[in-house]
DRENGU-802318 format. One record per residue (C-alpha): residue number from 1; residue in one letter; y, x, z. Coordinates in nm, 2 decimals. Layout:
+-----+-----+--------+--------+--------+
!   n ! res !      Y !      X !      Z !
+-----+-----+--------+--------+--------+
! NUM !   A !      Y !      X !      Z !
...
+-----+-----+--------+--------+--------+
This chain:
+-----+-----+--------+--------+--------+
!   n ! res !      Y !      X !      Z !
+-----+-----+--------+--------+--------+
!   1 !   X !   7.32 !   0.33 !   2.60 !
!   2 !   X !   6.99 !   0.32 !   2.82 !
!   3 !   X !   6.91 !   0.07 !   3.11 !
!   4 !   X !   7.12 !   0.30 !   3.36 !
!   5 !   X !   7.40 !   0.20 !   3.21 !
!   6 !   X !   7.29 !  -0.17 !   3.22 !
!   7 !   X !   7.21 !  -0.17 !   3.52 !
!   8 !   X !   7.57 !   0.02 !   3.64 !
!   9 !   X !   7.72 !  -0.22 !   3.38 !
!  10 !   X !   7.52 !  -0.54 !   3.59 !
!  11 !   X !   7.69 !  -0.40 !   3.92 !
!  12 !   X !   8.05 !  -0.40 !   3.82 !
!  13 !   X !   7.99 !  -0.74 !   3.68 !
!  14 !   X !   7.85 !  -0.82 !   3.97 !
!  15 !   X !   8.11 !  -0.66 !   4.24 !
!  16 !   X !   8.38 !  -0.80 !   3.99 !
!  17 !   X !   8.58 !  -0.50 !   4.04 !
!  18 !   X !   8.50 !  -0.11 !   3.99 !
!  19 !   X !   8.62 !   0.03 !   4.39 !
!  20 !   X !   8.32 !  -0.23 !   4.52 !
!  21 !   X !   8.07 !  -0.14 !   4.27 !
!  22 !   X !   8.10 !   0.23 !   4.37 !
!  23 !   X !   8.08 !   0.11 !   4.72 !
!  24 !   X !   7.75 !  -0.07 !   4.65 !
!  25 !   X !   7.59 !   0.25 !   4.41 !
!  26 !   X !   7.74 !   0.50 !   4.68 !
!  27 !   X !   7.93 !   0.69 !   4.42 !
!  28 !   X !   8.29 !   0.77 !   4.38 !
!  29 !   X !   8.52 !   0.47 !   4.15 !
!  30 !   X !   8.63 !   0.75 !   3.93 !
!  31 !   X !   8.27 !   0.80 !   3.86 !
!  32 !   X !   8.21 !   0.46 !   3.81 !
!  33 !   X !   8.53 !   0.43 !   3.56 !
!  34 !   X !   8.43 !   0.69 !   3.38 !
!  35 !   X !   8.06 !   0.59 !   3.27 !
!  36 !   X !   8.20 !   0.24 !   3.20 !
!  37 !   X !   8.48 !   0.42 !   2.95 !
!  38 !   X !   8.20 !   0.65 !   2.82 !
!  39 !   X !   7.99 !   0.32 !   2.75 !
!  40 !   X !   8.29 !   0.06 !   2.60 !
!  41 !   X !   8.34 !   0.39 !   2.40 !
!  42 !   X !   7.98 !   0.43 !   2.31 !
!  43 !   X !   7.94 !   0.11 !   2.19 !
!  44 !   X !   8.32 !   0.04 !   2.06 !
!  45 !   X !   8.41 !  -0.26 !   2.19 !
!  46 !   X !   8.63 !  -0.34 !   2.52 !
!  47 !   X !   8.33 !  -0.48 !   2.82 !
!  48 !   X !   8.64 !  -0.54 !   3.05 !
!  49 !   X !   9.00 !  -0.66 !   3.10 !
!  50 !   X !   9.13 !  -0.47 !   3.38 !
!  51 !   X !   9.37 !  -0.59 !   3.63 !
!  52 !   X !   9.48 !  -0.49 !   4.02 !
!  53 !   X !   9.24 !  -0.80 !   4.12 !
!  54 !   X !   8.94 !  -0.62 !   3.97 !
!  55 !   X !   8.79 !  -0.69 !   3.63 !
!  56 !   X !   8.67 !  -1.00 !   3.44 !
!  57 !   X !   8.43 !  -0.97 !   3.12 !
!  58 !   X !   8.59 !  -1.00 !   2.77 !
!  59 !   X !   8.35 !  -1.20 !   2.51 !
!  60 !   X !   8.18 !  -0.87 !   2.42 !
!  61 !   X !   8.13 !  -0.79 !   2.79 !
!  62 !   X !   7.99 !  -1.13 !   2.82 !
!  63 !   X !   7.71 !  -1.06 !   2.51 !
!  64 !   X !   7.60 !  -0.74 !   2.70 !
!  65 !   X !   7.58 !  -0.93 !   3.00 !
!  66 !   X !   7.31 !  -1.16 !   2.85 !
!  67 !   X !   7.16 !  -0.80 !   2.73 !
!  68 !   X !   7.19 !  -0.65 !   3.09 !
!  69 !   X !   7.01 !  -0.99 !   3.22 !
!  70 !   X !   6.73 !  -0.99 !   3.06 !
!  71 !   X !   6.62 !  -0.62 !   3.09 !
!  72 !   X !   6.67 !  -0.71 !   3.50 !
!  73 !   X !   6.45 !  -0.96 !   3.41 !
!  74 !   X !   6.21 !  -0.79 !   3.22 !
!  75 !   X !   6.16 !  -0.48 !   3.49 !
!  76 !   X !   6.14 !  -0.68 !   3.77 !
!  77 !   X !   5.85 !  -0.90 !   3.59 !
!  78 !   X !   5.72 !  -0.55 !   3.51 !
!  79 !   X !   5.69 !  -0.44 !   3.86 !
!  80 !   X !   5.55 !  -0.76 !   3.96 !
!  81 !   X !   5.27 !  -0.74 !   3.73 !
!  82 !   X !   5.22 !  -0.39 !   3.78 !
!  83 !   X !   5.20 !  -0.47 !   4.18 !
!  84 !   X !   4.97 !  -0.75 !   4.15 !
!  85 !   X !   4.76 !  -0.52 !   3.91 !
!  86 !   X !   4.69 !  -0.27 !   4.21 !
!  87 !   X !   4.66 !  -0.53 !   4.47 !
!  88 !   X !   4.40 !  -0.72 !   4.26 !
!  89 !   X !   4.22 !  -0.38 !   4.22 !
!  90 !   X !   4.04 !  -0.25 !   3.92 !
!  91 !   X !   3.90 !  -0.51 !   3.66 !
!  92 !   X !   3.54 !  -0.33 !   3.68 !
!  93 !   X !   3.41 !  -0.08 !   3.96 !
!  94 !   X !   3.13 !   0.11 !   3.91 !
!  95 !   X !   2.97 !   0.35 !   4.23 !
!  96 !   X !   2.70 !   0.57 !   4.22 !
!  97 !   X !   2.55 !   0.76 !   4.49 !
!  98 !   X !   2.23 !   0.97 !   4.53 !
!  99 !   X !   1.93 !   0.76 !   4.71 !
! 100 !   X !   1.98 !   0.84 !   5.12 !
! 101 !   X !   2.41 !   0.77 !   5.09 !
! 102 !   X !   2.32 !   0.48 !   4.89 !
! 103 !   X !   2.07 !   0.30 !   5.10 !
! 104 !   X !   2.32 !   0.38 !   5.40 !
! 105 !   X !   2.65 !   0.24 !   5.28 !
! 106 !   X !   2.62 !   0.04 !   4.97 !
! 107 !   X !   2.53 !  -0.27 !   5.16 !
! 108 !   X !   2.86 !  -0.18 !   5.39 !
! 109 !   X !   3.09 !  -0.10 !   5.11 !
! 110 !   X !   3.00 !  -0.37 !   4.92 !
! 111 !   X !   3.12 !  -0.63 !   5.17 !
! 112 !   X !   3.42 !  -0.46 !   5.23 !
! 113 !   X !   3.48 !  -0.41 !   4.83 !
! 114 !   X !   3.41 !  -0.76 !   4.73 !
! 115 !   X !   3.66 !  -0.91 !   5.01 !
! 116 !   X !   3.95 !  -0.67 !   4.98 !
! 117 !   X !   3.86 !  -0.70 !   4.57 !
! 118 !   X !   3.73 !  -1.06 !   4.50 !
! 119 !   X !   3.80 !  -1.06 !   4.08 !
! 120 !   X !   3.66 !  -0.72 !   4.07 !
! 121 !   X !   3.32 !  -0.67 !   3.87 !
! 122 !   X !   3.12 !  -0.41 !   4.11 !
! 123 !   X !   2.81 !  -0.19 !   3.95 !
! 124 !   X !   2.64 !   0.02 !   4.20 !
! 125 !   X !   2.37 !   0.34 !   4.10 !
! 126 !   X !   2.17 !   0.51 !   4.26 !
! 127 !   X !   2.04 !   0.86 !   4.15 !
! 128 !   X !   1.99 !   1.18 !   4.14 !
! 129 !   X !   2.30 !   1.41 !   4.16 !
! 130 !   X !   2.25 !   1.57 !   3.76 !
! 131 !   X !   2.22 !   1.20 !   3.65 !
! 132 !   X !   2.54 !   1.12 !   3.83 !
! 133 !   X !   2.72 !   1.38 !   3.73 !
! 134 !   X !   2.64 !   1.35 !   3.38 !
! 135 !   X !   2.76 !   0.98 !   3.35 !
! 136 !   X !   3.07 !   1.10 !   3.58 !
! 137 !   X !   3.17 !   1.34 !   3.29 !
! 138 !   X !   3.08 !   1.04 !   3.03 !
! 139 !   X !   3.28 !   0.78 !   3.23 !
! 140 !   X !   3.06 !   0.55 !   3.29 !
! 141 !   X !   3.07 !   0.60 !   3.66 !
! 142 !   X !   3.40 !   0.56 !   3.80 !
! 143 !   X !   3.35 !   0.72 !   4.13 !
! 144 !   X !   3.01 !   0.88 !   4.36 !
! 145 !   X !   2.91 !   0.97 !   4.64 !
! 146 !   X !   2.70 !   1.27 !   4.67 !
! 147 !   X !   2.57 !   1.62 !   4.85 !
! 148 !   X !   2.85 !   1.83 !   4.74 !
! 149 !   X !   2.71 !   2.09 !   4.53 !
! 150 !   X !   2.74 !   2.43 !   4.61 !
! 151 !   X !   2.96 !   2.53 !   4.30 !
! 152 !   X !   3.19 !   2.20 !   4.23 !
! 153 !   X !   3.30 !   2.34 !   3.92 !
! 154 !   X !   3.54 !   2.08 !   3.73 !
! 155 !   X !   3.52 !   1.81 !   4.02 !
! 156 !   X !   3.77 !   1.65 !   4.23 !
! 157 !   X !   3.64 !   1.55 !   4.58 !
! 158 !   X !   3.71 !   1.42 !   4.95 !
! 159 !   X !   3.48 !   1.57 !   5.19 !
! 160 !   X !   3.38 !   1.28 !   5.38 !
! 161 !   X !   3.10 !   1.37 !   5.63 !
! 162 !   X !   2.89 !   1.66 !   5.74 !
! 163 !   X !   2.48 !   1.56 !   5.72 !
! 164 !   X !   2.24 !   1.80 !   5.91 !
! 165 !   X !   1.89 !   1.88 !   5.72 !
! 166 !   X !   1.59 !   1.88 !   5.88 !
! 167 !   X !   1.21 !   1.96 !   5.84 !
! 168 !   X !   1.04 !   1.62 !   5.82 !
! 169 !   X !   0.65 !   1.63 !   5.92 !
! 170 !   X !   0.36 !   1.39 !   5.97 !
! 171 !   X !   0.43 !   1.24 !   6.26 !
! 172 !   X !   0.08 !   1.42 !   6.41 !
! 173 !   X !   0.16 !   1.78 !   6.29 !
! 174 !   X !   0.07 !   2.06 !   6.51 !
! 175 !   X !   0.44 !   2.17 !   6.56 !
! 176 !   X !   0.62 !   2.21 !   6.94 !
! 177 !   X !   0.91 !   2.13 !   7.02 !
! 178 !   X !   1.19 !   1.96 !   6.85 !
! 179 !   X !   1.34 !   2.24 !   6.65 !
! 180 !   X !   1.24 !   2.47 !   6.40 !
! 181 !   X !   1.38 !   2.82 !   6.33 !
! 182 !   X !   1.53 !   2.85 !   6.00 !
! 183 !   X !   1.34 !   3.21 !   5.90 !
! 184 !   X !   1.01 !   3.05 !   5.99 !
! 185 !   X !   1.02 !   2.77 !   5.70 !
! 186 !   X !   0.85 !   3.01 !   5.52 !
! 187 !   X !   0.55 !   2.91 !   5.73 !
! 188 !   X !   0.55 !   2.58 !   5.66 !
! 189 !   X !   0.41 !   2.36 !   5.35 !
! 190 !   X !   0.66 !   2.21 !   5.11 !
! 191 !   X !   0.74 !   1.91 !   4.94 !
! 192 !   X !   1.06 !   2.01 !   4.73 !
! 193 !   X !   1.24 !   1.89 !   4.38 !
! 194 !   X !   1.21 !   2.13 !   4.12 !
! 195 !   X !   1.49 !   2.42 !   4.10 !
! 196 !   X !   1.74 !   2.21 !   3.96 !
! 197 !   X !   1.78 !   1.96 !   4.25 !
! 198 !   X !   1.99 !   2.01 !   4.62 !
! 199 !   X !   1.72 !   2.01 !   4.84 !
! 200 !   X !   1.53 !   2.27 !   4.64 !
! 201 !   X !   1.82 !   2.52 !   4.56 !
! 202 !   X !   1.94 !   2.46 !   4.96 !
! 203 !   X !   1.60 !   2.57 !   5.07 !
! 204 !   X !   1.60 !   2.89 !   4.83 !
! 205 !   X !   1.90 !   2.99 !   4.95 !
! 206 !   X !   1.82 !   3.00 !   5.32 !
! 207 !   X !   1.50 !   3.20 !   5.19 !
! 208 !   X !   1.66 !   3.45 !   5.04 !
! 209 !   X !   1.93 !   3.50 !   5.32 !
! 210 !   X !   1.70 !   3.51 !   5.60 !
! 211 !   X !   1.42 !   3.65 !   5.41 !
! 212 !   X !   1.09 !   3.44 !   5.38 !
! 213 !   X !   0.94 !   3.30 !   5.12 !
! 214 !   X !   0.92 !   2.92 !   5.02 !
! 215 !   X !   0.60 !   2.80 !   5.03 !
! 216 !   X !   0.57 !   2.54 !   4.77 !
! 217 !   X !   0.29 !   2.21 !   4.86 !
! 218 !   X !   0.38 !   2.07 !   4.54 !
! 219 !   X !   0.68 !   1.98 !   4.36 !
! 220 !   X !   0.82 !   1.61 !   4.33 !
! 221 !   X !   1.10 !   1.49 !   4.15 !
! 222 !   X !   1.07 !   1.17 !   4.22 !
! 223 !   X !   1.27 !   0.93 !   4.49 !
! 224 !   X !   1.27 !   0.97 !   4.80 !
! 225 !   X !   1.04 !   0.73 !   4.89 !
! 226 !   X !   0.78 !   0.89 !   4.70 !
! 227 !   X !   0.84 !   1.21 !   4.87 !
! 228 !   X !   0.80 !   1.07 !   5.24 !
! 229 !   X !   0.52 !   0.91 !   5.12 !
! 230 !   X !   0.37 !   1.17 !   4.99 !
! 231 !   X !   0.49 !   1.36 !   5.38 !
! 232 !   X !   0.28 !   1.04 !   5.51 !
! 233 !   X !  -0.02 !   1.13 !   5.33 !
! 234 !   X !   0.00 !   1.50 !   5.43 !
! 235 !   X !   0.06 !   1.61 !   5.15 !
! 236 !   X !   0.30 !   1.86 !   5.29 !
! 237 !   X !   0.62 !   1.88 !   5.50 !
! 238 !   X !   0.94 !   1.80 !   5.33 !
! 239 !   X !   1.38 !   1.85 !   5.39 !
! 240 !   X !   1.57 !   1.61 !   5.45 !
! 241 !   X !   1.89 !   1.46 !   5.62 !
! 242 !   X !   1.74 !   1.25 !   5.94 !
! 243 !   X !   1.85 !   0.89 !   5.82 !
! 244 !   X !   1.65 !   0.91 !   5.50 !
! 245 !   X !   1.35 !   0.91 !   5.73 !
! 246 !   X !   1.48 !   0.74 !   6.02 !
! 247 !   X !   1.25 !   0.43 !   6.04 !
! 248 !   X !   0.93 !   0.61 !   5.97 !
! 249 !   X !   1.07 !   0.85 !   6.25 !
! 250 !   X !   1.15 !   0.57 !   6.53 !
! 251 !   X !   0.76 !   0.42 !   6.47 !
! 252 !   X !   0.65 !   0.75 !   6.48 !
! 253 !   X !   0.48 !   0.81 !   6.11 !
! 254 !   X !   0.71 !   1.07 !   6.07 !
! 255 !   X !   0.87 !   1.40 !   6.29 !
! 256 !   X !   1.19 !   1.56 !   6.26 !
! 257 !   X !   1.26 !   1.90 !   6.37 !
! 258 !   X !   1.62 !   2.04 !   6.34 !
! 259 !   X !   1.67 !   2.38 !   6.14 !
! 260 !   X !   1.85 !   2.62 !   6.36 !
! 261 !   X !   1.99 !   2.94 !   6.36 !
! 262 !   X !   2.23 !   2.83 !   6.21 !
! 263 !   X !   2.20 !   2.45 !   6.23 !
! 264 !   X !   2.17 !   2.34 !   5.83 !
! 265 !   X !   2.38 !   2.07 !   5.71 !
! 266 !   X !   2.53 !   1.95 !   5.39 !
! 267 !   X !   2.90 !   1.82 !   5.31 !
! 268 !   X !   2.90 !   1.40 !   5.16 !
! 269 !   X !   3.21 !   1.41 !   4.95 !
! 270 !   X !   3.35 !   1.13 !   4.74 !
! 271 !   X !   3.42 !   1.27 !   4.38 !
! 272 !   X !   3.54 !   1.22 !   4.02 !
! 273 !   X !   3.60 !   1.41 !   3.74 !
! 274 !   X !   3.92 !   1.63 !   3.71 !
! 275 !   X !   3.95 !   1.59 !   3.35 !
! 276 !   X !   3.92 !   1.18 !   3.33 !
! 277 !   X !   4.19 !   0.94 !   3.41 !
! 278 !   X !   4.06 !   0.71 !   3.75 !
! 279 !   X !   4.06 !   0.35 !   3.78 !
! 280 !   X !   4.37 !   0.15 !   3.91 !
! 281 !   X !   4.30 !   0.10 !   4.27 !
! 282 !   X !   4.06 !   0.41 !   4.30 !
! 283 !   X !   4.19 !   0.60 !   4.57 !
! 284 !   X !   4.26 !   0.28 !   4.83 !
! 285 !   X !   3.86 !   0.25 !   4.77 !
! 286 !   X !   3.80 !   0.58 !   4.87 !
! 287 !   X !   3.98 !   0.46 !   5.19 !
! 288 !   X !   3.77 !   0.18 !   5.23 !
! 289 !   X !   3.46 !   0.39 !   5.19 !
! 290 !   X !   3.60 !   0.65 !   5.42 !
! 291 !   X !   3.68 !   0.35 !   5.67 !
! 292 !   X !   3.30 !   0.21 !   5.66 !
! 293 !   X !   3.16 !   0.57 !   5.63 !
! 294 !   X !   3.36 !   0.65 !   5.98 !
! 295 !   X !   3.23 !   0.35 !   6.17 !
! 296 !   X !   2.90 !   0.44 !   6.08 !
! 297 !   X !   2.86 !   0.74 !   6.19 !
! 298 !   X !   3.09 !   0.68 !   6.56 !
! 299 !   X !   2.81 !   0.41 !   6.59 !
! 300 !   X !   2.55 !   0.57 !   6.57 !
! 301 !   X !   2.39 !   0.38 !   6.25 !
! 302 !   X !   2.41 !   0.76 !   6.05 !
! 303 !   X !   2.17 !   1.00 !   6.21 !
! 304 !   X !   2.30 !   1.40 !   6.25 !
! 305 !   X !   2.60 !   1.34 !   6.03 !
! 306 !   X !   2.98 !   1.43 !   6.19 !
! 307 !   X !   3.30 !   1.34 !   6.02 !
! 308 !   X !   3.53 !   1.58 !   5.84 !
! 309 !   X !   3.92 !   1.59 !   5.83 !
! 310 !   X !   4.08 !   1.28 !   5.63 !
! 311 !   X !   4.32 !   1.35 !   5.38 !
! 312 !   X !   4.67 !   1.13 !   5.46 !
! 313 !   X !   4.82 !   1.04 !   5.12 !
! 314 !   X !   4.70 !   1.01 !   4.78 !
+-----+-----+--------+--------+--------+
């Protein structure tokens, strides 16, 4: 016996005859007669006395009954609980994200998280993408938002938006125009993260496809602050999406320049680990964060970045 049978045992009892139980499951009465036969002999007692008016329950029928009751019971609590489980959201929520996307939605997200989420416990991170990735793969990180790197390996992700790169400047350096060809980078002084970081191994690459050089002010792995400030200070140029640098930019401290030839942009994706079971509620976040991320950028508060498709089920 397993709860199919209950549950086709609850219907008969229910319809009080074996022709309108079929009716109600859509199967045919002989069907019906026979899994009720296969389950009286099962168990070896008689669940039924039969008549041309239908059926009425012997005692035994009337013990399973009780049975058959309960486990309704039971699944229907089950599926309550589990319902209200997903619509309270996770129990704890923790978001990282590298400096720029974090200073750009963390605010908006976490409006949007704590209202659709009120008895959820939300941890936000900023970081650097090896630091994010690291406590991805340890779990303590339940979701980020990063600069997809250019081998994903064993990550799961949504592209979300597309984020051009520029060269950032002092806002008085001797440089025409507003765009900057890609193969003459190599004339310019740098501000880059060691090779381990995005920015740097983005820049490398470009170098060796359209053959120049890097030329390397000084190396910082520090935040991004301390990079633009270090851009203030003329120090060097640096790379960078436009809205890390966008305030500095509209007072004019800073210039951008877009990298052409090809234009130089790199994909925002929300990710998690293949190999690590998410939080309950985890991919209606990512909708939310999609949702913010999208007004964002069509209103103009995320400089040079264009969506990317948006994937329709879970």
């Amino acid at each position: 016996m397993n709860s199919d049978d209950l549950a086709l045992f609850a219907q008969v009892v229910k319809s009080a005859s074996i022709s309108r139980a079929a009716l109600a499951l859509g199967a045919d009465q002989s069907t019906i007669s026979r899994r009720i036969g296969l389950l009286e002999a099962d168990l070896g007692v008689r669940l039924f006395h039969r008549s041309g008016r239908g059926v009425t329950l012997t005692d035994r029928g009337q013990q399973l009954l009780g049975f058959a009751t309960q486990m309704n019971e039971t699944l229907a609590e089950a599926e309550r609980v589990m319902r209200e489980s997903v619509e309270h959201g996770p129990v704890k929520l923790c978001i990282a994200a590298q400096p720029t996307i974090a200073r750009i939605l963390f605010g908006r997200i976490g409006h949007a998280l704590k209202a659709r989420y009120p008895l959820t416990q939300l941890h936000f991170v900023e970081g650097l993408a090896a630091d994010i990735l690291n406590r991805l793969s340890e779990g303590s990180v339940d979701i980020a938002l990063l600069y997809l790197p250019e081998h994903p390996g064993a990550l799961q992700f949504d592209p979300l938006l597309s984020e051009g790169v520029q060269l950032i400047t002092p806002g008085d350096y001797p440089l025409e125009g507003d765009s900057i060809a890609v193969r003459d980078l190599g004339e310019i002084p740098l501000i880059l993260p060691s090779t381990h970081h995005g920015l740097r191994l983005l820049v490398e690459s470009l170098a060796g496809r359209y053959g120049f050089t890097t030329n390397i002010a000084l190396e910082c792995d520090g935040s991004i602050s301390i990079t633009k400030q270090l851009v203030l200070e003329k120090c060097g140029c640096t790379v960078l999406p436009a809205a890390a640098v966008m305030e500095e930019i509209k007072i004019g401290r800073l210039k951008s320049y877009r990298l052409e030839e090809p234009d130089v942009s790199r994909t925002v994706a929300i990710v998690w680990p293949k190999n690590r079971t998410t939080a309950d509620g985890l991919w209606e976040v990512t909708q939310i964060i999609r949702q913010h991320a999208a007004a964002m950028v069509e209103q103009g508060m995320w400089p040079g970045a264009s969506l990317v498709s948006v994937p329709v089920s879970p």
